[in-house]
ZAMARGU-4260 file (C-alpha; in steps of 0.2 Angstrom, whole numbers, plus 5000, padded with zeros to 4 digits):
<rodrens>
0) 5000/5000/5000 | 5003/5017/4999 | 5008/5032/5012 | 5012/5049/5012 | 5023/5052/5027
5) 5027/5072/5026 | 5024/5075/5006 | 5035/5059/5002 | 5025/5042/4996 | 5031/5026/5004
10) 5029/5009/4999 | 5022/4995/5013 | 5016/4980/5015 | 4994/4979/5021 | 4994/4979/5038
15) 5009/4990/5042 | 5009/5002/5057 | 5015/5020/5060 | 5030/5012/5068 | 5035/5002/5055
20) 5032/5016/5044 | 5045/5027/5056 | 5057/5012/5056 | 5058/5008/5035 | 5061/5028/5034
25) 5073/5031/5047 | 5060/5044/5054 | 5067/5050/5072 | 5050/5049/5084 | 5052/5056/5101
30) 5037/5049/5107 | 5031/5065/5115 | 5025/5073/5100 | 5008/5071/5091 | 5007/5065/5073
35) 4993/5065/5062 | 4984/5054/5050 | 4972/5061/5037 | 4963/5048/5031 | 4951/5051/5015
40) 4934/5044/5014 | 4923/5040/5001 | 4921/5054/4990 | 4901/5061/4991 | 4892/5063/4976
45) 4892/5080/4967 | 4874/5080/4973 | 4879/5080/4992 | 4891/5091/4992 | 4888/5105/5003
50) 4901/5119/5003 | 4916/5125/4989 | 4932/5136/4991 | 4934/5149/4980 | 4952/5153/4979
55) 4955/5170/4973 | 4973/5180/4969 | 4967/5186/4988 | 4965/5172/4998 | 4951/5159/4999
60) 4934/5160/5005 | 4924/5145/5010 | 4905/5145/5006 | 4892/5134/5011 | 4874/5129/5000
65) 4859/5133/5007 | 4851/5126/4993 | 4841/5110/4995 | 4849/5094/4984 | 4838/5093/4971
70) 4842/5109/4966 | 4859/5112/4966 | 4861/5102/4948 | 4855/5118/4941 | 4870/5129/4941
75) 4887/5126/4938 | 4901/5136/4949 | 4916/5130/4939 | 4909/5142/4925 | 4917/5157/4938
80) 4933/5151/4937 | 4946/5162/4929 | 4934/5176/4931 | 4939/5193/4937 | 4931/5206/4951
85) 4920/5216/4939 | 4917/5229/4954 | 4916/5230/4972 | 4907/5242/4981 | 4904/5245/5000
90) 4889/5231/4996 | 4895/5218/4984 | 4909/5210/4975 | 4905/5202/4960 | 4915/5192/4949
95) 4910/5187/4931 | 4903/5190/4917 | 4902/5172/4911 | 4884/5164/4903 | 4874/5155/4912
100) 4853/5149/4908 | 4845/5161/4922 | 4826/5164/4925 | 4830/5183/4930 | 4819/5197/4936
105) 4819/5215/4942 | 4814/5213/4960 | 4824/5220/4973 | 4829/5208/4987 | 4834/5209/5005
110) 4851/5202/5007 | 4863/5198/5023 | 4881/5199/5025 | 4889/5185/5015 | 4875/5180/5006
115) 4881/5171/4990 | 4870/5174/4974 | 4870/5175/4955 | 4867/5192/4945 | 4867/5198/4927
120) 4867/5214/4921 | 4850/5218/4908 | 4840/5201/4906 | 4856/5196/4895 | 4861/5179/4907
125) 4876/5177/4897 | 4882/5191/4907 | 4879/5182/4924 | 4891/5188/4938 | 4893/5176/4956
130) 4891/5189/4968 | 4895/5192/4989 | 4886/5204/5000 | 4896/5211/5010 | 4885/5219/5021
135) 4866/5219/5025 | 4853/5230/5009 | 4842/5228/4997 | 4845/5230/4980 | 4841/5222/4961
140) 4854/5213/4953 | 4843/5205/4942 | 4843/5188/4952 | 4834/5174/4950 | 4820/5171/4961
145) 4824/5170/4977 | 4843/5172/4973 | 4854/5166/4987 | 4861/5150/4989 | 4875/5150/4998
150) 4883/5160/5013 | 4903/5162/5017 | 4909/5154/5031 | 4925/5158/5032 | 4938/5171/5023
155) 4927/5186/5025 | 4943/5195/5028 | 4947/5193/5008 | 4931/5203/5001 | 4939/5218/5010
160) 4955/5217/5000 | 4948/5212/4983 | 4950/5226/4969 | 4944/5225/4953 | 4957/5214/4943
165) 4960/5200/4957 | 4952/5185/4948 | 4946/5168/4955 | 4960/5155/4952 | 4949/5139/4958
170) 4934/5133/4963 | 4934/5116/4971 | 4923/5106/4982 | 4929/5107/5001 | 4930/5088/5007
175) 4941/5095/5021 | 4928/5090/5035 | 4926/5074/5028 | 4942/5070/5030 | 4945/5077/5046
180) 4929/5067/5052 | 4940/5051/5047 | 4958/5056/5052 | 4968/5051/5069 | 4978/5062/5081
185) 4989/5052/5091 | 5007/5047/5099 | 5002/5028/5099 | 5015/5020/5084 | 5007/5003/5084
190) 4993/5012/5075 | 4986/5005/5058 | 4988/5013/5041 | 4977/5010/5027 | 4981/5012/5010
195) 4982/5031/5003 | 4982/5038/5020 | 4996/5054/5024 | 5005/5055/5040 | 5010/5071/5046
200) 5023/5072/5060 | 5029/5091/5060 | 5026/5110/5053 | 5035/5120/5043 | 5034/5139/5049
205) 5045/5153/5040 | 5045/5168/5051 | 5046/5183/5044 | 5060/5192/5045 | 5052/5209/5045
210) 5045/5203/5065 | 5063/5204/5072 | 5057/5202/5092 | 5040/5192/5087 | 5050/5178/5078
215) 5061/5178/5092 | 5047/5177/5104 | 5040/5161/5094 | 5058/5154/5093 | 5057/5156/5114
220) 5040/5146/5116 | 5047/5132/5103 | 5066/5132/5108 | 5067/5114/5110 | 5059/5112/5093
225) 5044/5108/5100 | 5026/5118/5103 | 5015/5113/5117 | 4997/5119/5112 | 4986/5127/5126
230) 4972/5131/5118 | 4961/5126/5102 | 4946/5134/5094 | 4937/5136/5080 | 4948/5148/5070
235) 4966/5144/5078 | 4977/5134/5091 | 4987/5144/5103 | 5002/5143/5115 | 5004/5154/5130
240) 5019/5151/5138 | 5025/5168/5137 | 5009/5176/5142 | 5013/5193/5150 | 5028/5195/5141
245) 5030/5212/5131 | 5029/5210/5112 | 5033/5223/5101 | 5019/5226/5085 | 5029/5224/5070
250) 5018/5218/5056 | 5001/5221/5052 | 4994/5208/5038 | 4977/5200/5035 | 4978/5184/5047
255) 4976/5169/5032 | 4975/5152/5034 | 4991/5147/5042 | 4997/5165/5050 | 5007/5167/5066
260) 5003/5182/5075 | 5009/5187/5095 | 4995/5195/5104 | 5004/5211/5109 | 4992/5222/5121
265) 4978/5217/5135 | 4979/5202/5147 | 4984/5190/5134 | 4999/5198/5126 | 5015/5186/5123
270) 5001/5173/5118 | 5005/5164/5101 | 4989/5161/5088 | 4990/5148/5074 | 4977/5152/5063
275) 4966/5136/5055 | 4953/5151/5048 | 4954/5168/5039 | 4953/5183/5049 | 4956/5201/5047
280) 4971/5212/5050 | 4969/5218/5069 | 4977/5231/5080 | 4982/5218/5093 | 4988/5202/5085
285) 5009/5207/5076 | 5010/5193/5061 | 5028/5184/5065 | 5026/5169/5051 | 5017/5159/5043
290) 5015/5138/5042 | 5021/5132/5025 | 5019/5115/5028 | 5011/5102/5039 | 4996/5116/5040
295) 4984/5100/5041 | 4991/5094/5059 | 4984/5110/5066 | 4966/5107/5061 | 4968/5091/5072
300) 4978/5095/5089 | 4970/5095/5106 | 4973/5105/5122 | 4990/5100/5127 | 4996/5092/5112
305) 5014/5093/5108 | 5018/5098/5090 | 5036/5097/5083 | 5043/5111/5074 | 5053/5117/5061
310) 5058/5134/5059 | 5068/5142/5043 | 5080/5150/5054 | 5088/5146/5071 | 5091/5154/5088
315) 5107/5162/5086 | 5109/5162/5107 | 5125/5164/5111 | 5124/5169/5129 | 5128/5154/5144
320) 5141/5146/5129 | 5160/5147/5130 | 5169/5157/5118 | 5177/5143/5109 | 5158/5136/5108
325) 5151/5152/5100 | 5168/5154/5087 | 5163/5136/5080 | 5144/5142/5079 | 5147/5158/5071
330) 5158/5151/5058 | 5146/5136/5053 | 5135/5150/5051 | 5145/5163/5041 | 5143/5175/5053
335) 5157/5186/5059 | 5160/5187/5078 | 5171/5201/5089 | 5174/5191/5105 | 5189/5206/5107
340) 5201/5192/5111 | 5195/5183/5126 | 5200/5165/5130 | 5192/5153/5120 | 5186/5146/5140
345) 5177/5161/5146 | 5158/5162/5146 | 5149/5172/5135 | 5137/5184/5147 | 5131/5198/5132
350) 5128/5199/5113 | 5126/5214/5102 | 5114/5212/5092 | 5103/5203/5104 | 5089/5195/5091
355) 5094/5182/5078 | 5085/5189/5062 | 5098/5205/5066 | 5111/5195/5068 | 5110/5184/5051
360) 5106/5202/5041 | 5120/5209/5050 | 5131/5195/5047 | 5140/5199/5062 | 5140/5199/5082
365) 5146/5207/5096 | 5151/5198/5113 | 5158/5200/5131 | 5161/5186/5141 | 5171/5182/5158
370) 5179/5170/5167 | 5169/5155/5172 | 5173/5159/5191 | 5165/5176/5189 | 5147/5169/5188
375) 5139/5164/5202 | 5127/5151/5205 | 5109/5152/5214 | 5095/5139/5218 | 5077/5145/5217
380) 5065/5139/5231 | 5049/5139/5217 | 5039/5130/5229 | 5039/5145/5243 | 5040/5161/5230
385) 5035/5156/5213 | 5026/5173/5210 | 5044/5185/5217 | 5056/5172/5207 | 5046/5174/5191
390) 5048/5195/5190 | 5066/5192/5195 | 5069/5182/5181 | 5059/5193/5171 | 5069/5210/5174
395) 5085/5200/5172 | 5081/5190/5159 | 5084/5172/5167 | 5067/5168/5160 | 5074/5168/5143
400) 5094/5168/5142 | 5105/5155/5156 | 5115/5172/5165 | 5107/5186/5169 | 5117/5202/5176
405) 5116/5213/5194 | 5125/5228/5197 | 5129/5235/5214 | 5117/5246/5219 | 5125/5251/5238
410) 5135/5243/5249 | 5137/5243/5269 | 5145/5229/5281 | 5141/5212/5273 | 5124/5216/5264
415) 5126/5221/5244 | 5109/5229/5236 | 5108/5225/5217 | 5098/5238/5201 | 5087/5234/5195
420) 5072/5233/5205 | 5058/5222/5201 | 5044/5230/5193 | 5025/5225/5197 | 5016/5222/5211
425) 5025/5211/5225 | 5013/5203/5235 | 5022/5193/5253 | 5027/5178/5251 | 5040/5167/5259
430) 5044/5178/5271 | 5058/5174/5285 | 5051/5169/5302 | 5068/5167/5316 | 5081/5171/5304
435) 5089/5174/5287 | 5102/5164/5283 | 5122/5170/5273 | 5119/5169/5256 | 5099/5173/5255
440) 5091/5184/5241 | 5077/5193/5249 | 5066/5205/5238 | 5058/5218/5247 | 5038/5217/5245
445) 5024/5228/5246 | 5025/5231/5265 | 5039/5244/5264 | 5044/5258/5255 | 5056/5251/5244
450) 5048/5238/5236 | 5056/5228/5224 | 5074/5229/5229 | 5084/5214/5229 | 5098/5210/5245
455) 5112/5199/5250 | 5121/5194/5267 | 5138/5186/5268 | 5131/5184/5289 | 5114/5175/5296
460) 5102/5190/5301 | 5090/5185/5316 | 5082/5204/5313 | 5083/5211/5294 | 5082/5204/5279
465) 5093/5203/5265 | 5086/5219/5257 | 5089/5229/5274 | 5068/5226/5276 | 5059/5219/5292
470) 5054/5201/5289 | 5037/5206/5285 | 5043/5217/5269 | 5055/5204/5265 | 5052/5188/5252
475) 5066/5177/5252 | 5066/5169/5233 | 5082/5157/5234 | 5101/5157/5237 | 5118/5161/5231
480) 5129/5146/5231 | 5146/5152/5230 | 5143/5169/5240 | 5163/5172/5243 | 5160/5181/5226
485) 5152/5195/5234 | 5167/5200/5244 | 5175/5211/5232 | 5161/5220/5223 | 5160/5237/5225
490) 5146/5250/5218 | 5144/5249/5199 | 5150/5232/5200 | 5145/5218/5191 | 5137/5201/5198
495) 5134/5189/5185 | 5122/5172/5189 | 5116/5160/5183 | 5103/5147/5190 | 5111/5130/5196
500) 5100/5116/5197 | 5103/5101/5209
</rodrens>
């Protein structure tokens, strides 16, 4: 029998499974990730079928018959393909002429946003035009009686950007239901294949290169090569992983079939949509790419699917490696680098430019780096300040890059105050009860003046926290491991760290 795994057709024997299938071709399975089958029923009888898309030079539209069956025998929408947009108005498109046998007449009728209906222009039906309401009116288009058959369900966005001159390029049945009613979503490889079904096991996105920080954002929430889907609906599949986070607006586009945008403002910015629909251009949604293949896979994921990912460029993250580490990198890549003669062992801690689209226009990039033993190492305590831990590594970037970087605000005794201060509200949380112990990183919270200031002790404190606070204005959000490092920083210095897991 056979299969189409990923585009390529493959050759196997009846009963074969999707394991199998994996092990003849080589194909590395995580076993995390979700894989699709799309598996093709019977094709319906022109008679039953009961919605088209019309793809124009625009995008598609979808449109469903509202026609009984008996009836729909008497028209024939393939005579509109290869037609052009004869005008558009704020009420209609219309697309034509071409000849068709219409019983017209002059009647005005009322008609609804995205009603679908024939016209002509005179009583001459070899001027018949397929037209789209685009908004609710009455008018006479010298229609047949009782003109509307159809109505667009999806790609409404596309009658907004159709000028006179787009054209129609196809008009096909849309058996995409029907094969989604018979496909499989799953991580099981001792599933069956039949003959002529086509796995899918990835996506293809290009990002776009004009979305400098949004493709970065996307390459974030996918950095392993793998999406994890948090939500599904109608129109799209989304990820929020980086909810909250600040995404700049870059692009504005019509969101087709396929588009990535990042939300950018309200409670859900940082939030990644994968369209499955059309929609329109929107205020709030920056477009960072667009899946290019595999775009069936998102029409079956579930909440909390993985999804593997490709992507037509990589992160170019250079911070946490060594020097010698970053050379090799850069040169595979053809970029140049200025690492200002550091030894090859030190540990990058900075990069200029910071995103990787500017990077590969660039063709070049800047870094600092330090000695190894210039970067210390902290443990979180998660499980007793989630809320304080995630704004610090936030405002110093641990949230996205392995060393993140404090400078010495004041110093007095054996306590070191760090810039910057966290930003947002800080609510109490872990806050010390006998005593603070050497090495603690308090952040003052809301109950004193100062909030958000972050503090170290070289000595236990049975009194103040590490921030100089009362325990009641103090969270305590982890440790320093190798606290000896503070011993020689003055103000204006430099504490580099890093987050060390046991």
């Amino acid at each position: 029998m056979k299969i189409s795994l990923n585009g390529d057709e493959i050759e196997l024997e009846e009963g074969s499974t999707i394991g199998d299938l994996f092990l003849m071709t080589d194909y590395s399975y995580d076993g995390k990730e979700v894989f699709a089958i799309i598996r093709t029923g019977e094709k319906k009888a022109k008679s039953k079928i009961r919605s088209y898309v019309i793809r124009t030079s625009k995008g598609d539209i979808k449109i469903e018959l509202t026609l009984p069956d008996e009836l729909l025998q008497s028209f024939d929408l393939q005579l509109f393909k290869n037609s052009s947009v004869e005008w558009t108005d704020k009420n209609s498109v219309a697309f034509g002429p071409t000849k068709m046998s219409l019983s017209v007449d002059k009647e005005e009728y009322d008609f609804n946003s995205y009603d679908v209906f024939f016209g002509s222009t005179g009583y001459l039906t070899n001027n018949s035009y397929l037209i789209i309401s685009k908004k609710r009116h009455k008018a006479s288009y010298r229609s047949p009686k009782n003109p509307v058959f159809a109505t667009v369900v999806s790609g409404k966005s596309v009658l907004g950007y159709l000028t006179v001159g787009d054209y129609i390029i196809d008009i096909s049945p849309d058996l995409e239901v029907e094969e989604l009613s018979n496909s499989i979503i799953s991580t099981d490889t001792k599933t069956s294949l039949k003959d002529g079904d086509k796995v899918l096991t990835y996506i293809n996105v290009r990002l776009n290169d004009e979305s400098v920080k949004g493709s970065e954002h996307f390459l974030f929430a996918a950095n392993d090569g793998f999406l994890s889907i948090k939500e599904t609906g109608h129109t799209y599949i989304a990820n929020d992983d980086l909810i909250g986070e600040d995404v700049s607006y870059e692009v504005k586009a019509p969101r087709k079939r396929g588009t990535i945008t990042a939300r950018t403002s309200g409670s859900s910015k940082g939030k990644i949509f994968l369209y499955k629909q059309d929609r329109g251009a929107s205020s709030d949604h920056s477009v960072i790419g667009l899946v290019d293949g595999g775009l069936r896979l998102i029409d079956l994921v579930r909440n909390g699917d993985l999804i593997k990912v490709n992507t037509n460029i990589q992160r170019i993250a250079l911070i946490g490696k060594s020097v010698k580490d970053t050379i090799d990198l850069c040169s595979k890549n053809d970029i140049s680098l200025d690492y200002k003669n550091f030894e090859k062992d030190y540990i990058v801690v900075r990069q200029d430019p910071l995103y990787s689209f500017e990077i590969l226009k660039k063709k070049s990039v800047e870094i600092e780096a330090v000695h190894k033993d210039k970067i210390a190492n902290i443990v979180f305590y998660y499980d007793k300040a989630p809320n304080t831990i995630r704004l610090f590594k936030k405002e110093l970037g641990l949230d996205k890059y392995p060393i993140g970087m404090l400078t010495v605000f004041f110093h007095y005794n054996k306590m070191w105050l760090f810039k910057p201060s966290l930003t947002g509200l800080i609510l109490p949380e872990n806050k010390p009860s006998e005593k603070v112990f050497k090495g603690e990183i308090g952040v003052t919270n809301q109950a004193a003046k100062r909030m958000g200031m972050i503090g170290i002790k070289l000595d236990d404190d049975e009194k103040y926290g590490p921030s100089g606070e009362t325990f009641q204005a103090t969270n305590i959000i982890g440790r320093m491991l190798d606290i000896d490092k503070l011993r020689d920083l003055k103000e204006n210095d430099l504490l580099y760290i890093r987050e060390y897991h046991e």
